[in-house]
N, C-alpha and C positions, 0 to 999 in steps of 0.2 A: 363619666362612670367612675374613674377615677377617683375623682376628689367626691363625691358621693359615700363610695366606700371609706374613705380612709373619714369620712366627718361621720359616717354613723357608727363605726369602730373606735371612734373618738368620743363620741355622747355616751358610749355604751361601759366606756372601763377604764375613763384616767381619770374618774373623782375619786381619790385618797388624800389624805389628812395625816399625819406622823404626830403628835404633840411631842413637842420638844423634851418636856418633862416626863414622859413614858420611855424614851428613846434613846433621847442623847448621848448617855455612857455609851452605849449596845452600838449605836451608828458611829461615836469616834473611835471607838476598838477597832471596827471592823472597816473603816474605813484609813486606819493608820495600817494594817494587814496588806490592803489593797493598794496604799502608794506604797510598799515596801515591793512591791512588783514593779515599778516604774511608773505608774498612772499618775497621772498632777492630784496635788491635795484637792482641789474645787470638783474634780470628776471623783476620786475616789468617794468622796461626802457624798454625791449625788447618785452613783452607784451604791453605796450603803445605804442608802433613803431608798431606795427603788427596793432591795432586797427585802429590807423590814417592810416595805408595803406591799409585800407579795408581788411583784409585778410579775410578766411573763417575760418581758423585753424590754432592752432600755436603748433607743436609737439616739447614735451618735456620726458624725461625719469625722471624729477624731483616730486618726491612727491608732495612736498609741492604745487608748483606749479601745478600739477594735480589738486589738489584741488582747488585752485578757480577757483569761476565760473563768468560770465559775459553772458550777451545778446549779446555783439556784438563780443564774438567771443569765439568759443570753441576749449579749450584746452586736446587736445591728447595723447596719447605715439604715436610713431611711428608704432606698431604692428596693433595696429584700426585703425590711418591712412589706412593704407595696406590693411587691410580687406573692410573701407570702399569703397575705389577708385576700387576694384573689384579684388583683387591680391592674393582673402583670399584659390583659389585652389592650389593647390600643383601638380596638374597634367602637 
């Protein structure tokens, strides 16, 4: 049930695309903002990619990164993930 859920929440809303050349300024600004909070350069970039692609959630198993916080987009472990999309039974 499980892994059901989490692949047709998967098929249904992580095809985005960013072209570099629309972006790039906009995602290094905002992601030099984001390591000025302590986050590593490779996850701030990556969290700046997710924001400009609208996402809802960006799941990471990273500490540090758990901890910042933003308005426009909240960051998870995969385990709440899970729970939240409905997958939290074991039956």
């Amino acid at each position: 049930m499980r892994r059901t859920t989490i692949r047709s929440f998967l098929d249904k809303n992580t095809v985005v695309y960013l072209d570099e050349a629309d972006y790039k300024e906009q995602v290094d600004e905002l992601a030099k903002e984001i390591t000025a909070t302590g986050v590593k350069s490779a996850d701030a970039i990556h969290t700046a990619c997710a924001i400009f692609a609208n996402c809802d959630f960006l799941l990471t198993t990273d500490d540090r990164l758990l901890k910042y916080k933003s308005e426009r987009i909240e960051i998870i472990d995969p385990i709440e993930f899970i729970k939240r999309i409905g997958g939290e039974n074991d039956d």
